[in-house]
PyMOL commands that place a pseudoatom at each C-alpha (Angstrom):
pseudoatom trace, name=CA, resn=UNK, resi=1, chain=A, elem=C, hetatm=0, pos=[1.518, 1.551, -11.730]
pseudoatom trace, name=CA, resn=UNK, resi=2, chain=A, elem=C, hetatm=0, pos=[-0.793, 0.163, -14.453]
pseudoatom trace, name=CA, resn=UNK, resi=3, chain=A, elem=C, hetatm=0, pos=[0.721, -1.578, -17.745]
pseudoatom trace, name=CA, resn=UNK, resi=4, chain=A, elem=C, hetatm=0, pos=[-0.867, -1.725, -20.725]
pseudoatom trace, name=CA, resn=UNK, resi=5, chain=A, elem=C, hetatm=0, pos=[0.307, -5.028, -22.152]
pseudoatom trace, name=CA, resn=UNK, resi=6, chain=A, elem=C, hetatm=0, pos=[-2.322, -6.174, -23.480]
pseudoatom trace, name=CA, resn=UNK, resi=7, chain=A, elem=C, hetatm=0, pos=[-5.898, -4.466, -22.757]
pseudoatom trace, name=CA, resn=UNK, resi=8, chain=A, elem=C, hetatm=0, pos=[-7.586, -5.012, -25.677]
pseudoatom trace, name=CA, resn=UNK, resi=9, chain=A, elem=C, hetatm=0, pos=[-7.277, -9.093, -25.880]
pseudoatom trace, name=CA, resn=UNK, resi=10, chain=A, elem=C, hetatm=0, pos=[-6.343, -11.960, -26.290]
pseudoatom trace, name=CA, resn=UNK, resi=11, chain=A, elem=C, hetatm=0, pos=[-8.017, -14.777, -28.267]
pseudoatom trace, name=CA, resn=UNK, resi=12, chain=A, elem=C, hetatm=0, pos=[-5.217, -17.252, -27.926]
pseudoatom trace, name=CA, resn=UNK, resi=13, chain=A, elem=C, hetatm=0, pos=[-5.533, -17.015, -23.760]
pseudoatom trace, name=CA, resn=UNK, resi=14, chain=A, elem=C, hetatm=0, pos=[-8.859, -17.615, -23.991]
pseudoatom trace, name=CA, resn=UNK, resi=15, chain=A, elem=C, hetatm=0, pos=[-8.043, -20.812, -26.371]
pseudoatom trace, name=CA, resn=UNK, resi=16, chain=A, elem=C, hetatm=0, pos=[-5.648, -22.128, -24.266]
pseudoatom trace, name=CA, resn=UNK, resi=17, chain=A, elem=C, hetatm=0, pos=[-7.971, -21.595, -21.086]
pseudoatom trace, name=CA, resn=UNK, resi=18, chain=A, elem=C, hetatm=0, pos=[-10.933, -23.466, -22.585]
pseudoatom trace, name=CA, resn=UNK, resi=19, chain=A, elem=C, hetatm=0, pos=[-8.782, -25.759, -24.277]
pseudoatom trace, name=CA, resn=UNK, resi=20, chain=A, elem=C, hetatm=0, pos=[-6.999, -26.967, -20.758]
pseudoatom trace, name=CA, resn=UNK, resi=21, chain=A, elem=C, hetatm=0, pos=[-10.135, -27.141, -19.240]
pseudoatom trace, name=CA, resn=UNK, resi=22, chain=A, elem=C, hetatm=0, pos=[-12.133, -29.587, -21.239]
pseudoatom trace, name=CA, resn=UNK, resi=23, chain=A, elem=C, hetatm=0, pos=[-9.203, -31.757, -21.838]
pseudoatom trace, name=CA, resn=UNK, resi=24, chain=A, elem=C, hetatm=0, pos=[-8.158, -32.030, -18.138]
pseudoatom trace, name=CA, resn=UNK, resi=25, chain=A, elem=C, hetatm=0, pos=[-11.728, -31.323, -16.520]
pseudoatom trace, name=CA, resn=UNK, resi=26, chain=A, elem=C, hetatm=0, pos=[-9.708, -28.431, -14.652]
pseudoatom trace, name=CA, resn=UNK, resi=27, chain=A, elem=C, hetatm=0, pos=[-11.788, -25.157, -13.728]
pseudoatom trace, name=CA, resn=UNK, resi=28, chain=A, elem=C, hetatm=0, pos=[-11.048, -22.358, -15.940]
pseudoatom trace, name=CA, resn=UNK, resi=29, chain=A, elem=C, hetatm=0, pos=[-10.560, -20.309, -12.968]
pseudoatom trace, name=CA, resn=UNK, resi=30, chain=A, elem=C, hetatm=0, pos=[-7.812, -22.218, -11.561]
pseudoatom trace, name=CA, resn=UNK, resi=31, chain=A, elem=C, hetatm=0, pos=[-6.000, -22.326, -14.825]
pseudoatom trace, name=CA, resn=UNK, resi=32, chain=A, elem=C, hetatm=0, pos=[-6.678, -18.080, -15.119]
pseudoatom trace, name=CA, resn=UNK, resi=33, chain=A, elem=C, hetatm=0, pos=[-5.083, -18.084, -11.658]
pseudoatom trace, name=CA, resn=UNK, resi=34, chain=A, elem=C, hetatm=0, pos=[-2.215, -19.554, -12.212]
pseudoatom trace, name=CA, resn=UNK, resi=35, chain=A, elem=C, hetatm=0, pos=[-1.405, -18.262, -15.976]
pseudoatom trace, name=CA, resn=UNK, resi=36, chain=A, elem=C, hetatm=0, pos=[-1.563, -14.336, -13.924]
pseudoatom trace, name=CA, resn=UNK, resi=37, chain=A, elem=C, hetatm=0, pos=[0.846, -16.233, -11.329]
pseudoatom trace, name=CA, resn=UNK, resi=38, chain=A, elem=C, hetatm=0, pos=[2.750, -17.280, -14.089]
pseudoatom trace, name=CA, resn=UNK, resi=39, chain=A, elem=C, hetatm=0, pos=[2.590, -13.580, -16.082]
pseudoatom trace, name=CA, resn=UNK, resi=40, chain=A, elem=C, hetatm=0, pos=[3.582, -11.633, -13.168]
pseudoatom trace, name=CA, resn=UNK, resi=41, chain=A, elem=C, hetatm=0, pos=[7.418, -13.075, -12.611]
pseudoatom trace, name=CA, resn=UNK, resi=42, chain=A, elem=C, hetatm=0, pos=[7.846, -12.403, -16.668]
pseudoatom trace, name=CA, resn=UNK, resi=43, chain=A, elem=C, hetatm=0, pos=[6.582, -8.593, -16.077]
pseudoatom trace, name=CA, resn=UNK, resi=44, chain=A, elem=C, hetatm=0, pos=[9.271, -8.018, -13.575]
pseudoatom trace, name=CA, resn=UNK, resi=45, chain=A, elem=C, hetatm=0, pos=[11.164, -8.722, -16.275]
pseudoatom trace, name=CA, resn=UNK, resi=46, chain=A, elem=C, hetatm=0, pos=[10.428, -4.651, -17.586]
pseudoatom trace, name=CA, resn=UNK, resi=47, chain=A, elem=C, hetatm=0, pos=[11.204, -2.767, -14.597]
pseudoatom trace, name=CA, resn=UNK, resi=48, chain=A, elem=C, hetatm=0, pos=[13.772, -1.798, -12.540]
pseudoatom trace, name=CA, resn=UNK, resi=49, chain=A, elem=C, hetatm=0, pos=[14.240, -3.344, -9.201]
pseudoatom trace, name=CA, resn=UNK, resi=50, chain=A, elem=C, hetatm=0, pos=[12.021, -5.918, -7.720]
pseudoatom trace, name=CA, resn=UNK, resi=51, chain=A, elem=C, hetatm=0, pos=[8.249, -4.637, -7.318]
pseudoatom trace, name=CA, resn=UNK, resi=52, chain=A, elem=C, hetatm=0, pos=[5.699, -6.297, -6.124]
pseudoatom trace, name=CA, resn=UNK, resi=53, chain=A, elem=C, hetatm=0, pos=[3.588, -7.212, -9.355]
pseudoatom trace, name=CA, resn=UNK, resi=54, chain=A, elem=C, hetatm=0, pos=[-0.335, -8.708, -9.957]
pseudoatom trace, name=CA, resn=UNK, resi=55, chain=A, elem=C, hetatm=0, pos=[-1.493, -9.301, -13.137]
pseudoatom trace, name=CA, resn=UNK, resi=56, chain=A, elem=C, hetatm=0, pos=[-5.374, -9.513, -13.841]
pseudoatom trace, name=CA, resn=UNK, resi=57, chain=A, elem=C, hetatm=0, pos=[-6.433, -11.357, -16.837]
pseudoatom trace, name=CA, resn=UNK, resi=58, chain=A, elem=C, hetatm=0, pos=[-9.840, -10.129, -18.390]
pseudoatom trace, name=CA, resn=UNK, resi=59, chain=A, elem=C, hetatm=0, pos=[-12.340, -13.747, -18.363]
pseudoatom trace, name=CA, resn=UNK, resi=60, chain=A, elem=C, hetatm=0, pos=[-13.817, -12.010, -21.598]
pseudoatom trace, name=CA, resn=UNK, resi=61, chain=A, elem=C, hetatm=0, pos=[-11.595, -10.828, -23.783]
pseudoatom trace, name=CA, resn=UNK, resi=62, chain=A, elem=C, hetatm=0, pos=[-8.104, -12.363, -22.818]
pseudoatom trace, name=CA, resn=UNK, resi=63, chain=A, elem=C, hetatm=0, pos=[-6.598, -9.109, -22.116]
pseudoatom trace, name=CA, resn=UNK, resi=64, chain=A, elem=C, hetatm=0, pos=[-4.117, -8.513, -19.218]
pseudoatom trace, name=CA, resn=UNK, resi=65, chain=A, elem=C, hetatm=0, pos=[-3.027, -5.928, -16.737]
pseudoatom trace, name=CA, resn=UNK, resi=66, chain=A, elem=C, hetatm=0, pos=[0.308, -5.366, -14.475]
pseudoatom trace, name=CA, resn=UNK, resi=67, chain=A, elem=C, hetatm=0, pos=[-0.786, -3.876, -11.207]
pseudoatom trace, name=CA, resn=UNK, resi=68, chain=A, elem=C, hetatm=0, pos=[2.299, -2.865, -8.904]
pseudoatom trace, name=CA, resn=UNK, resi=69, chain=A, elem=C, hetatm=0, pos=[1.447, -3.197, -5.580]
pseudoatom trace, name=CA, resn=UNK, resi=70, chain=A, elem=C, hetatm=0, pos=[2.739, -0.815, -2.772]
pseudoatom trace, name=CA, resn=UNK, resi=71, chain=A, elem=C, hetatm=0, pos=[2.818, -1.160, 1.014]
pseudoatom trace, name=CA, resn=UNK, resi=72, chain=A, elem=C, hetatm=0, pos=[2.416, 2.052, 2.789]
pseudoatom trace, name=CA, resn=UNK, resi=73, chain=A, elem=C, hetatm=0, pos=[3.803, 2.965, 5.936]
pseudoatom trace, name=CA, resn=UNK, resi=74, chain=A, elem=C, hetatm=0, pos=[3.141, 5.872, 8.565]
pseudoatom trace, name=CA, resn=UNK, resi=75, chain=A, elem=C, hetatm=0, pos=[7.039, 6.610, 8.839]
pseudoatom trace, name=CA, resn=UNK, resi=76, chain=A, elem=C, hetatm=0, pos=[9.776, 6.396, 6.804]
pseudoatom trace, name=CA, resn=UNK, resi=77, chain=A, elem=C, hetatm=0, pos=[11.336, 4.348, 9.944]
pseudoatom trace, name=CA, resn=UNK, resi=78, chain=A, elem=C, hetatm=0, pos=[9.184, 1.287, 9.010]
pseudoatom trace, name=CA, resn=UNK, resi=79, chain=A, elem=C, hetatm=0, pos=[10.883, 0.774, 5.842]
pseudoatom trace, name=CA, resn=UNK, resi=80, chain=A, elem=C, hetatm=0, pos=[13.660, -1.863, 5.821]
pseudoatom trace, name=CA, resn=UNK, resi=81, chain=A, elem=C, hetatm=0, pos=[15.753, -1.212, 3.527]
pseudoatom trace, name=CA, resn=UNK, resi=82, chain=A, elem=C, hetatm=0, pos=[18.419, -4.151, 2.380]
for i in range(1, 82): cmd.bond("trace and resi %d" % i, "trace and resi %d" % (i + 1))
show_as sticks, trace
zoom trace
């Protein structure tokens, strides 16, 4: 499952990224990693259940992606189911 929240940009993450990194001489990768960390618990948020999420923020235009990630098995038997 792909979303669509927000592929066509985002100025202010881009602000905030650059901003955070000059002021606390912190790599704007780090701070990208951890803002899709932070993104991905909030995007739960829309669906049902409790999928496994990544978000992938775009280092150019500041535009973000839900991925839902899927493990799959061989057998149904593998499953655990709660």
């Amino acid at each position: 499952m792909r979303g669509k929240e927000s592929k066509e940009g985002n100025k202010e993450i881009l602000l905030v990224v650059d901003a955070v990194s000059n002021e606390k001489g912190v790599n704007k990768e780090v701070i990208f990693g951890a803002l899709e960390l932070a993104l991905a618990p909030a995007a739960k948020k829309r669906y049902a259940g409790d999928p496994d999420l990544r978000v992938a923020i775009n280092r150019r235009t500041g535009g973000y992606e839900t991925f839902r990630r899927w493990l799959v098995v061989a057998d149904a038997a593998q499953i655990d189911n709660p």
